[in-house]
N, C-alpha and C positions, 0 to 999 in steps of 0.2 A: 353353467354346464355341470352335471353330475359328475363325483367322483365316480371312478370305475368300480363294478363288481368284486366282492371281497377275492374272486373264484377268477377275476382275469388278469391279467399283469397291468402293472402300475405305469406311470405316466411316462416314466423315461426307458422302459424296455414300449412300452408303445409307440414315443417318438423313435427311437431307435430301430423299430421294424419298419413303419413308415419307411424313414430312410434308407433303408434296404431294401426297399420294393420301390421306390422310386429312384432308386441309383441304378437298379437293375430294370428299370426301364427307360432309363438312360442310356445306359450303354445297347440294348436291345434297339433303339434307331441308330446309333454311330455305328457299330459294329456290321457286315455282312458273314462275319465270321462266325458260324453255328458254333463249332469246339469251343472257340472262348466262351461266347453267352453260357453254353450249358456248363463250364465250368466257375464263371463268375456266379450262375444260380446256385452251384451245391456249397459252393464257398456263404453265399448269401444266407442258406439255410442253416450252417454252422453256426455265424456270427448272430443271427436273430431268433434262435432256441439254445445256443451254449451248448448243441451237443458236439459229439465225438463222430458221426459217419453220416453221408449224406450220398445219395447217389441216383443219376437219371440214367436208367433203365429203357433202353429202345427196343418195341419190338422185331421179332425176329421167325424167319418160317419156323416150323414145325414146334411151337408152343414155348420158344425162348424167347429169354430176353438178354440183351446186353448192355454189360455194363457201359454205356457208353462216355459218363463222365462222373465224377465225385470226389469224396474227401476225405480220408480217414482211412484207406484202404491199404493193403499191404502194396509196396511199390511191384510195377509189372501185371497188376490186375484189372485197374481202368482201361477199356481199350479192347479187351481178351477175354475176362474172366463173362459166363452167363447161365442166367440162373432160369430154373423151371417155370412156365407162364402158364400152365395148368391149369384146371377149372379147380383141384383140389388145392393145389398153391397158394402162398401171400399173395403173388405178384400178380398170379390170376383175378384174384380176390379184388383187389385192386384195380385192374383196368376193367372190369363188369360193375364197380359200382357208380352211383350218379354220385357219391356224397363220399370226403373222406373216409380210411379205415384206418385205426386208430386200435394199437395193439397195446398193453401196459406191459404182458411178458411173454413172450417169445414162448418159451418155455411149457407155458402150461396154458397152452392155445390150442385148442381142438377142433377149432373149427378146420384152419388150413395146417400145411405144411410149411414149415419155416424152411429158407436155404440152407445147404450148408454154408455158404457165406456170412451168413451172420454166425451161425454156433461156432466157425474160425475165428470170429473179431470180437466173441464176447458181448454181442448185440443183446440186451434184453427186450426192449421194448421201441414202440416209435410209432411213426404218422408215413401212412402209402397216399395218394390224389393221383388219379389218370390224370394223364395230358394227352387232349384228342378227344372227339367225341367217343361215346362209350360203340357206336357200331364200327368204327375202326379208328382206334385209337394209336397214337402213335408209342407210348411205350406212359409211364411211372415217373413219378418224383417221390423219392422217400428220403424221411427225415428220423436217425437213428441213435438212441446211445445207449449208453454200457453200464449204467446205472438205473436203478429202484425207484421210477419218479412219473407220474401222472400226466399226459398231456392232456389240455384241454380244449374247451370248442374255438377258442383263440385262439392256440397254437396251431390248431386244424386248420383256420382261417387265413390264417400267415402262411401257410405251405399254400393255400390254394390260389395267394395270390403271387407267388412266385409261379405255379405252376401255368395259371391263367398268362403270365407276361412271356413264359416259354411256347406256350400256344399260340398263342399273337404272334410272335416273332417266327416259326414255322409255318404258320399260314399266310403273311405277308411273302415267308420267301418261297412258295409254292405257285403263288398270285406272281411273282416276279418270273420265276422260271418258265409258269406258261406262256405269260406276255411274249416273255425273249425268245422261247422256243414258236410262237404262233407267225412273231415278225422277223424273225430270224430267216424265216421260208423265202421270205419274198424279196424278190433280187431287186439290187436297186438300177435306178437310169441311172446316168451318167452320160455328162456330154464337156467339151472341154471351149472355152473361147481362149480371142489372142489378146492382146494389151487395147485391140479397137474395137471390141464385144462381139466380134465377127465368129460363127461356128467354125472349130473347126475337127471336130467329129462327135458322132449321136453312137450310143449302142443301139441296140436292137429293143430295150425294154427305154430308153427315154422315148424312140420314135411313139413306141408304144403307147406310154403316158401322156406324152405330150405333143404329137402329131401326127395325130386320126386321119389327114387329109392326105398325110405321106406328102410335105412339100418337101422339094430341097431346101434343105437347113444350111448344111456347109458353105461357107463362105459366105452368109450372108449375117447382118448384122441382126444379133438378138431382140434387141430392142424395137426395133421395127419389127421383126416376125412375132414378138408378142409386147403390141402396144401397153394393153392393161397391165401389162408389170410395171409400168413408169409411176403407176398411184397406190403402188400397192410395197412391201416390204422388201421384194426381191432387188430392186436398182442400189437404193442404199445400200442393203447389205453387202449386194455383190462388191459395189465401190469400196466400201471398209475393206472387206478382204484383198480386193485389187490394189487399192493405194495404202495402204496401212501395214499389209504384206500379213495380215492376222487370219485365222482361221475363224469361219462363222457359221456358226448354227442356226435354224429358225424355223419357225413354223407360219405357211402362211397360205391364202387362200387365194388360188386363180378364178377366175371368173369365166362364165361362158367365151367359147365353146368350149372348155375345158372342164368347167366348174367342178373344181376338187379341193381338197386340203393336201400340200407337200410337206414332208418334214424334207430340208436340206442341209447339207454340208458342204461347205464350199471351202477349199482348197485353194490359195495364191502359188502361182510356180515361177517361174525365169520369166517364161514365156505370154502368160496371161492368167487363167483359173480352170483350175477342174470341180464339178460342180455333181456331188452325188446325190440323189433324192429320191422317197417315196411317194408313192401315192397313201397318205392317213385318212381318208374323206371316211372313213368307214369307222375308225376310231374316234374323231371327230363327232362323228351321228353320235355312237354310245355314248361321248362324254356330255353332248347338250342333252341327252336323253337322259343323264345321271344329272348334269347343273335341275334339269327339271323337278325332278325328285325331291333333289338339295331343295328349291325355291318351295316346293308343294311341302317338305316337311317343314321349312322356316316357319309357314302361313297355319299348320295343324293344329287343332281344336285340341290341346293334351289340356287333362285333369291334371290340375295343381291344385296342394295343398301347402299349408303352412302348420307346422304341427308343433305342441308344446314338449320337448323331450322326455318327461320326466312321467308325468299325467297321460301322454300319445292324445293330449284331447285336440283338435282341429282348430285353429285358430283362425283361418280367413282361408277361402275357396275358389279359384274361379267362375264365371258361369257354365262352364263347361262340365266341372263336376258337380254342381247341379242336377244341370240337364241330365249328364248320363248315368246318374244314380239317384235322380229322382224323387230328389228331396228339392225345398228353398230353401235360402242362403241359412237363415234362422235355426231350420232343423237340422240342416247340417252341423252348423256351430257348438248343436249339444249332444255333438257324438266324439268316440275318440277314434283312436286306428282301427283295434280290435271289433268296433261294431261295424265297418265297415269291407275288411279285410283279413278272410278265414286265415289267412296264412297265420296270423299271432291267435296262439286260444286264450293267454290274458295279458293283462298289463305286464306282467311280469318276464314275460316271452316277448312281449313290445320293446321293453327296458334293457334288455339282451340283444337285442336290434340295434338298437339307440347305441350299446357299448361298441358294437364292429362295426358301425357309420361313424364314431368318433374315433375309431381306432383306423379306419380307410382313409378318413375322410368324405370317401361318396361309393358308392354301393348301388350293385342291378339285382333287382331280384324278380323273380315268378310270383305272381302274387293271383289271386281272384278275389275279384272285387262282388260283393255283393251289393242289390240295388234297395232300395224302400219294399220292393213289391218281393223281395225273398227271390229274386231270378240272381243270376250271377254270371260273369265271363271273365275270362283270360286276361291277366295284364301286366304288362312288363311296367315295374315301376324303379324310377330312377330315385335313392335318396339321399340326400347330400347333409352335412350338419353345414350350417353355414353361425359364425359368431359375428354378432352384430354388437349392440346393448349386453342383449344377453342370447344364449345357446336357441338355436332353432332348427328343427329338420325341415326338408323341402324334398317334398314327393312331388315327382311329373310321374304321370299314368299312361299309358295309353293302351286300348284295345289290341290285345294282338290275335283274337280268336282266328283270322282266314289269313291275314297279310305277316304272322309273326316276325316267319323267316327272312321276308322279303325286306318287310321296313328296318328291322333291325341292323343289316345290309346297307340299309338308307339310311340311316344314321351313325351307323362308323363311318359311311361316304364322306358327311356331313361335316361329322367334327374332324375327317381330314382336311377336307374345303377350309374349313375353317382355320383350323390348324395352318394352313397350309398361307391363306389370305392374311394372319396372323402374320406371319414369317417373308411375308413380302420385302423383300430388301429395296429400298428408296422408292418406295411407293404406297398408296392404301387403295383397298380393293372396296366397292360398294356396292348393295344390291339395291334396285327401285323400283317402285309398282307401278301401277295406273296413275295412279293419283301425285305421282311425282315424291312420291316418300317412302326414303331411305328404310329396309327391312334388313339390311346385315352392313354392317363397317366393321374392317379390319386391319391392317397391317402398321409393320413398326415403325414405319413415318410416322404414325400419331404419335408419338413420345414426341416427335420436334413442333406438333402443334398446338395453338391455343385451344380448339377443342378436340375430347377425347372423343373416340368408337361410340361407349357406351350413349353419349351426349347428342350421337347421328342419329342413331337407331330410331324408328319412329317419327323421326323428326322430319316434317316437308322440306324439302330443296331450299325453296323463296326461304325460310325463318333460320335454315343451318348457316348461309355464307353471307356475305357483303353482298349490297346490290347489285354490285356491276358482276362480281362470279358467278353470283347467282342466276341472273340475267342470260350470262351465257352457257351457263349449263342448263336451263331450262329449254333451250331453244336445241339443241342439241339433246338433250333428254327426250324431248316430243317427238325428235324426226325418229329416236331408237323406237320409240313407240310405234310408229308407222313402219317401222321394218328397216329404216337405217342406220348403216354403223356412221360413226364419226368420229373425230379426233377435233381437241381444242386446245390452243396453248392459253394460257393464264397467268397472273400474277394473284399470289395468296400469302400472307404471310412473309413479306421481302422476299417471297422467293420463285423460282418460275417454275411453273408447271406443264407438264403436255397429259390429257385426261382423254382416255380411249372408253367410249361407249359403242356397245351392241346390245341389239337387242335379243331377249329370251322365250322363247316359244315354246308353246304345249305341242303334244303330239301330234295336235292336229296341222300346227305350224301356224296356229296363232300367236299374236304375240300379246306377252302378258305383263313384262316386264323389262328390265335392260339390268345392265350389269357395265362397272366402268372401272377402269383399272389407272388410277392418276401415279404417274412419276415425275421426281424433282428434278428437274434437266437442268436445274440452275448453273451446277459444277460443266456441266454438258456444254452450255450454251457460251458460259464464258472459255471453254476451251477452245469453242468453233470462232466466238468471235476474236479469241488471242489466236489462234493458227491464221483466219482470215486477214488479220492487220499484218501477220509477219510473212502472210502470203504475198499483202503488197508491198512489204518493205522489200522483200526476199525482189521481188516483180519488177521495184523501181530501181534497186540495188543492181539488178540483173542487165535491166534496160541501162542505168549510165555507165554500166562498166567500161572498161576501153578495149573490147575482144570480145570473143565470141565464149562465151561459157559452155561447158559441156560435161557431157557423163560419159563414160565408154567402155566396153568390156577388151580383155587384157587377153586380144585375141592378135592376129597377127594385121585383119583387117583393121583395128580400135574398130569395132559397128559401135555404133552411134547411140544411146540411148536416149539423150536429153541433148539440144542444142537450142541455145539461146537464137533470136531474131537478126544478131549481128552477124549470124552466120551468110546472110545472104550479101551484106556489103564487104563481106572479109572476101568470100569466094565467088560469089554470082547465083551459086546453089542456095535452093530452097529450103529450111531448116526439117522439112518433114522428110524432101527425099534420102535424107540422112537418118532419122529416124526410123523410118519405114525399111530402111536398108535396100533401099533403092541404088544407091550410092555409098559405096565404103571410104572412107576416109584418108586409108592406109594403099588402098590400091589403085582408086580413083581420083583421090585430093592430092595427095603426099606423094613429091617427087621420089623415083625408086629408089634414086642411091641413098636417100636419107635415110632410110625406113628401118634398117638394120640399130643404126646409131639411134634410135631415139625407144627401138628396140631394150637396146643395150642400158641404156640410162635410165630408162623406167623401171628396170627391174634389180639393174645394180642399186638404185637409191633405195627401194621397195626392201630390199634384203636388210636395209639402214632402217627404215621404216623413217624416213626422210624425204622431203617435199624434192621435187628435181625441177629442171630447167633447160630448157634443149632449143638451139636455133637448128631451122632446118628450112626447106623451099616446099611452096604449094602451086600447085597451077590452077587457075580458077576456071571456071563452066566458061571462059571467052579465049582461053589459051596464055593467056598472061604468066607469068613467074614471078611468085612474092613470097620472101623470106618473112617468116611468122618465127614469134619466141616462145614458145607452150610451158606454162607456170602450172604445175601440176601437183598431185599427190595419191599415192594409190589405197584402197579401203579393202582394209582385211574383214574375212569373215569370227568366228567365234575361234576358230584354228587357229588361226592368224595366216589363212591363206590368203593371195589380193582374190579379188572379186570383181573389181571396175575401180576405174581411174578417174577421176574429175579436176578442172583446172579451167583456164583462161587461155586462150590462144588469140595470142595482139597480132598485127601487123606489124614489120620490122624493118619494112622494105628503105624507107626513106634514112632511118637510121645505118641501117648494114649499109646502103650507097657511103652516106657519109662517115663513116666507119672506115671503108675501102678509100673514098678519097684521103681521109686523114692520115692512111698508113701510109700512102704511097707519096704524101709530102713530105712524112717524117722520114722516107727513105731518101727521098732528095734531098732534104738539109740535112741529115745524115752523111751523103756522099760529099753533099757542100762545103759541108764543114771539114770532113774529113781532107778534101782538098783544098779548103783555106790552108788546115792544118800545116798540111803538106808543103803551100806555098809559104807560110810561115818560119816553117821549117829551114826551109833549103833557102829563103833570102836571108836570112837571118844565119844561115852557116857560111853561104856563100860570100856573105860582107862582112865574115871575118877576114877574112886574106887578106884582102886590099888593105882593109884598115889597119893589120900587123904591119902591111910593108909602110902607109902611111907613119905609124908611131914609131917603128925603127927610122927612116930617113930623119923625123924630127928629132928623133934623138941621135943621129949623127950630127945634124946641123948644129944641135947644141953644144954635145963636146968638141967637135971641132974649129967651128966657128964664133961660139957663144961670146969668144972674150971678145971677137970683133962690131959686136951689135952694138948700136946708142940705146939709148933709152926706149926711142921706138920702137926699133926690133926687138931688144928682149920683150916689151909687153905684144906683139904682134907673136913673138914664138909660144909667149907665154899661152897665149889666148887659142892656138894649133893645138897643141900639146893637151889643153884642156878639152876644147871640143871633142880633140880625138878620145881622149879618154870617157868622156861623158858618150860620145859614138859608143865606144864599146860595150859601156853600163850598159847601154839602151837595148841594143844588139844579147846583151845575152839574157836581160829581162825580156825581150822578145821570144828569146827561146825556147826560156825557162813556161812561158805564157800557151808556147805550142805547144808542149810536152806534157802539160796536168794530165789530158783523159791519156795519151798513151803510153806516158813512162810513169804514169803512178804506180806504188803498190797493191796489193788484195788488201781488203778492209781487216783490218782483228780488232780485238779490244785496248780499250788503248787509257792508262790512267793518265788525266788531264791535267792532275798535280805534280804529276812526275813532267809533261809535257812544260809548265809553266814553269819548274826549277831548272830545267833546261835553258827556256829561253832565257830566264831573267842570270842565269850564270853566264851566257855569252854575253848580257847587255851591261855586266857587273861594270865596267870601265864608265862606258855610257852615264848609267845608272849615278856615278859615285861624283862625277864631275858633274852632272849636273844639277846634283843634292835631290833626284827623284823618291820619292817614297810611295812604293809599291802595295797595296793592300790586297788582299783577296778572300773571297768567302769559301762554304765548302765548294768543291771542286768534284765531280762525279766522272765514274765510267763510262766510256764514246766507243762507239765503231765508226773507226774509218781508216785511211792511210797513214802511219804516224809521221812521217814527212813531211807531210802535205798541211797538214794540220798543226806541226808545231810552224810552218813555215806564216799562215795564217794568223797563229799569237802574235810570231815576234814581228810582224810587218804591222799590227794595230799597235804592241806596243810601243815602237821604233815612233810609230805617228803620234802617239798620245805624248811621249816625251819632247821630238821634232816641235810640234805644236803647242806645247804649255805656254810660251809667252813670255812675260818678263819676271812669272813666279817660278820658283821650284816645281817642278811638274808632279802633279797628285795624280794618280791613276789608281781602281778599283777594279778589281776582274771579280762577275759573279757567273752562275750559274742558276736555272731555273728550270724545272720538270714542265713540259706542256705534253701530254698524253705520252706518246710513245717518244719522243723527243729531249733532247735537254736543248736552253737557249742559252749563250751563253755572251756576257758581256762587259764587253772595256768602254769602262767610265773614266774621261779626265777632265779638269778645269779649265781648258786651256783657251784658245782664242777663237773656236768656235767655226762653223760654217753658214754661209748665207744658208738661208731654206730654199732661195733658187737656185743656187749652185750646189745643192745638196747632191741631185741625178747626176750631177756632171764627175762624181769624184770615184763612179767605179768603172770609165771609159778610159780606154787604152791610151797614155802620151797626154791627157787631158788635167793638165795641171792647173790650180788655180792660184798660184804662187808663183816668180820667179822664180829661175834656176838663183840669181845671187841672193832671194833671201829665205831658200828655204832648197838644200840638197835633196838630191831623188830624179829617178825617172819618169813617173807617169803613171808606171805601171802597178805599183803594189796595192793598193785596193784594187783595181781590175784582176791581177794573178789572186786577190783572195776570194774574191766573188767569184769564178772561177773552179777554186778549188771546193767554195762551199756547194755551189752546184752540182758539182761531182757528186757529193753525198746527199743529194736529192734535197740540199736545205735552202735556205734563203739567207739576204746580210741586207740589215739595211742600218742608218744612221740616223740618229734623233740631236736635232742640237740649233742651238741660236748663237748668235755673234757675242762674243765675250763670254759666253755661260759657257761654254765646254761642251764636249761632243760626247756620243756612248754611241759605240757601235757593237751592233746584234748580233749573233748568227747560230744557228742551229744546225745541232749534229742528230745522229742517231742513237740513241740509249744503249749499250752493249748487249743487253739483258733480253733486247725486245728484236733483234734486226739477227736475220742468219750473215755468212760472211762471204759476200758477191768476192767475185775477181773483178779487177781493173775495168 
């Protein structure tokens, strides 16, 4: 590539414009915003000529202009300030010419009148370019500064293509505003269905649209009054919107007797869909009447050339520019641009060309081509530097003498199509001819495949894909060629595809071609088949539950939204007439008095935002009454208000029976008990008396008579005397036995180390004659009666000593955490219990021992077991003969237990 002109700017104030003409056509697509673009342009023009003032001038009635954006201005004058648009004026000057004007000094300018604007800011010299054609232009780009210095034809070039991308960006939003203003007009249908696709009201412009015959719609099911929607886009869609609860857009085609194009909007509500739409069939025409264009200019005979930069001499030709300049390939070859093309009068005017196509990039100009024969015409030629090896121009030509304006039109169409096919998100767009081969590929799926766009192009069907793709898009390709559209799904590259062909037709509505739009459903397809599997988990999870599942709104009836299949063996009702709201739940199912209470509990746990639980009664469609237990939890919306309720409703019937039987035994051995107690009581009080008057008479007999007895008699009194006494132990162990549940204390906390120095200091005498030694571990805090509970130690320990045997008695007290709980336990060596007579030792008077060789009543393991009971604990004993015994029993933690009364 040539270094640039001594006369034009150097390589990095060149890349640097560049980039400012294509940042400011960057922002010129994102933006809808005019103010910003036009003030990002005058900024633009600052940063790529380094001047001081820059400003786009809009026009205005009566020969002004406004300032309507810029840079360098006194604050308060963008906006407000406007200057004279005059035919003697700059700015007149300016929008009447076709070509930059190009001032060096303000000052001593005669041709026009300079603003005062500028001789305020010190403006010497600068660069004006209309924006807008010159018959009604929309206003000026000028580029200004305050210094002594030359602009050139470069400089000129750079304003005009900032000027150019502010033109585009005004005429794109003038194209938009008519569109909106032309469909803005036209009212849309609207019609609404319910959750069963049934009508339930049309406006006045859907009958319109869509029911020429005037049938009744209302109440009747969509899909059957328009069968052909079931093969066409509308069912899916709608369903997305319906189940998905998403709004959807689309465009799509009904077929006779309607045969139109609708754009729709379709709305998800409470209740089912609202469904807005136009009739597009008319935009639609225009647009296959523009794809036509598109297809006719792909296929156009344009002069191309290949040109050497430097020399303009012509390197390689097509046969089109040949033909239409009427030379062969050879005599072409020994010409350069200038012999061809008035526009350059020498090389040197070429090479000047060459610097602002290097400095574009790519470049349109007006050109007139002449032929061999000295005739000449019109042509718009596009030229591009392209760097390969090495620098190359590339001229496409074409005739614009009759069709200028038009084609021109058709080819911005073109490279928006394209542009547009380009930008295809998860998909590639393709155009085909007769012959089944590919004339345009685009979109940015090809970055994810083995072959590129460029690699389609030209290329047949059969030699682009795998056999078996190819295969099927052949056969699908031929029927577009016959006039049918189709859809194929596919595998390509590990991945799945779905490839939509129609075909394309001329004017006359032949077809000439197809056009196919393929997208990667892959991520699509494993979505539907992961929703599909958890549909049936979801399905069989639903079918084994044990109750009826459901959904319901948080209404006073619960109506029914969703009801599982179990709904019909829970109640006798059908799960739809619930659904349907045939049947309310609340009024028709749900006993009345409940209704309140379950009321109440849904909404208090809801406040908790907490799952609830509520027994209550149903009567079923046969009259029956069955207590159900409803597991539930209510679903807030984005507020966090509830919405609907969903949960499980069992059957509870057989349980609440047994529930009711259970309470009303525990109230009979409740009363049972309480009247053993009772009888316990009062024999046990009652045979004290006797037995006082018994033991006074024997001890009269004694003192009075005693010296008279032999031998016989004293042991015969002796043996009175004792049973009476051994009566009375028994008698007040008895009593002491009635009395745990109702002369205990309230439970408190109670330290167990304190309780054991207790006992073991009344047992001190016991203790000392016997030579016992007492050990114990830590010792922990209890809730229960302290009475009751030291009464419990010292009757284990009293046995553990009683029972040692012919050694010193060894005994261990521990304790041990089991959850909420302590166990606690006396270990001794002593002479053991059979394991079958183990049950037998906490039964009342059930002694496994002689009264002569071992003292006691009976009773003190049963008063302990007893009292452990009391404290909701257990007692049991581990031991074998000779090995010694350890007896268990658990209390309650103090830390963990509130403190019941008695």
């Amino acid at each position: 590539m040539e270094s640039p002109s001594p006369n034009g700017p150097d390589v990095r104030t060149q890349t640097r414009r560049q980039k400012v003409v294509a940042d400011l056509g960057r922002r010129a697509l994102e933006t809808d915003d005019l103010e910003v673009l036009l003030d990002v342009a005058a900024d633009a023009l600052i940063e790529g000529l380094a001047i001081e003032h820059a400003a786009v001038l809009e026009c205005r009635p009566a020969d002004e202009a406004l300032l309507r954006a810029g840079a360098g201005w006194r604050a308060g004058l963008v906006g407000s300030a406007t200057v004279s648009a005059s035919a003697e004026t700059l700015v007149g000057e300016v929008l009447r010419r076709e070509e930059p004007f190009l001032v060096e000094d303000v000052r001593d300018e005669e041709r026009v009148d300079s603003p005062e604007l500028f001789a305020d800011h010190g403006v010497v010299g600068g660069i004006g370019i209309r924006i807008g054609p010159v018959e009604e232009p929309w206003g000026a780009l000028g580029a200004y500064a305050t210094d002594d210095r030359s602009f050139t034809r470069h400089d000129a070039s750079f304003v005009e293509s900032v000027a150019a991308v502010l033109e585009t960006a005004l005429e794109n939003r003038q194209t938009r505003r008519e569109f909106e203003d032309s469909y803005g007009r036209i009212s849309d249908g609207f019609f609404a269905v319910d959750a069963n696709w049934n009508f339930t009201y049309l406006n006045d412009r859907a009958h319109e649209l869509i029911n020429p015959d005037d049938r009744e719609l209302v109440g009747r099911n969509v899909w059957e009054s328009f069968s052909a929607a079931l093969e066409r886009q509308f069912k899916p869609k709608y369903e997305r919107a319906m189940y998905d609860q998403e709004t959807v857009s689309f465009e799509e085609y009904y077929p006779e007797p309607l045969d139109s194009w609708f754009e729709v909007r379709a709305y998800p509500s409470e209740t089912g869909l609202s469904v807005y739409f136009r009739d597009v069939t008319e935009r639609k025409e225009r647009e296959r009447e523009l794809e036509l264009f598109r297809t006719l200019l792909d296929h156009s005979n344009d002069v191309v050339l290949v040109i050497e930069p430097e020399s303009g001499r012509i390197l390689d030709a097509n046969e089109t520019a040949c033909r239409r300049l009427g030379y062969d390939r050879n005599e072409l070859l020994e010409l350069s641009v200038p012999d061809i093309e008035r526009r350059f009068a020498d090389i040197d005017d070429w090479r000047a060309h060459v610097e602002d196509v290097a400095l574009e990039d790519a470049v349109t100009i007006e050109g007139v081509h002449e032929r061999k024969d000295g005739t000449t015409y019109p042509a718009e030629v596009n030229v591009s530097y392209v760097g390969i090896d090495e620098g190359y121009m590339l001229a496409v030509a074409r005739d614009v003498t009759d069709r200028r304006r038009r084609e021109r039109r058709l080819r911005k169409s073109e490279q928006q199509y394209r542009t547009l096919a380009e930008n295809v998100p998860n998909g590639i767009v393709t155009l085909f001819d007769d012959d089944l081969r590919y004339t345009l590929a685009a979109g940015r799926t090809f970055d994810t495949l083995p072959v590129s766009a460029a690699e389609i192009e030209g290329q047949p069907v059969r030699e682009t894909w795998p056999e078996d793709v190819a295969g099927t898009l052949e056969n699908v390709f031929q029927a577009a060629l016959e006039g049918e559209s189709g859809e194929v799904e596919l595998e390509y590259a590990d991945r799945e595809w779905v490839v939509h062909v129609v075909p394309i037709t001329d004017g006359d509505g032949d077809v000439f071609g197809g056009m196919t739009i393929a997208q990667d459903i892959t991520e699509r397809n494993e979505r539907e088949r992961e929703l599909e599997m958890r549909e049936r988990r979801l399905s069989t999870l639903i079918e084994n539950v044990p109750g009826m599942v459901y959904r319901c709104k948080t209404e006073r009836g619960w109506p029914m939204t969703f009801v599982s299949d179990a709904c019909e063996d829970l109640t006798g009702y059908e799960p739809d007439a619930l659904e349907r709201g045939e049947l309310s739940w609340g009024e028709d199912v749900m006993v009345q008095e409940d209704r309140d209470k379950l009321w109440e509990t849904v909404h208090e746990q809801a406040s908790k935002a907490e799952p609830f639980s509520e027994t209550y009664r149903i009567e079923t469609a046969d009259g029956d009454l069955r207590w159900v237990r409803d597991y539930g939890r209510a679903l807030f919306d984005e507020e966090g208000a509830v919405i609907d309720v969903e949960g499980i409703i069992a059957d509870v019937t057989d349980r609440k029976r047994l529930e009711d039987e259970l309470k009303e035994r525990k109230r009979q051995l409740e009363e049972s008990n309480e009247r053993l107690e009772q009888f316990a009581y009062a024999a046990s009080h009652d045979l004290q008396e006797p037995l006082r008057m018994v033991t006074s008479y024997l001890g009269l007999i004694e003192n009075r008579y005693g010296d008279e007895f032999d031998a016989d008699g004293e042991e015969f009194l002796a043996y009175a005397v004792d049973g009476a006494e051994r009566m009375r132990e028994m008698i007040d162990a008895l009593l002491e036995y009635s009395r745990v549940e109702t002369q205990g204390d309230p439970f408190e906390p109670i330290e167990l180390e304190g309780v054991v120095d207790d006992v073991l200091a009344d047992l001190r005498l016991r203790i000392e004659e016997t030579d016992a030694e007492i050990e114990r571990g830590t010792l922990p805090r209890v809730s229960g009666d302290g009475s009751q509970v030291r009464q419990v130690v010292q009757n284990l320990l009293e046995n553990a000593i009683t029972y040692s045997g012919d050694e010193p008695p060894r005994v261990r007290i521990d304790a041990d955490r089991r959850g909420s709980r302590w166990a606690i336990s006396v270990r001794d060596e002593g002479i053991g219990i059979d394991p079958d007579e183990q049950g037998r030792v906490f039964t009342v008077f059930n002694r496994l021992h002689s009264a002569e060789e071992y003292d006691g009543t009976g009773i003190g393991l049963a008063l302990c077991e007893r009292i452990v009971e009391r404290h909701d604990g257990e007692i049991r004993v581990d031991s074998e003969p000779g090995e010694g015994s350890t007896f268990t029993f658990t209390l309650p933690a103090a830390s963990e237990r509130p403190e019941p009364g008695p």
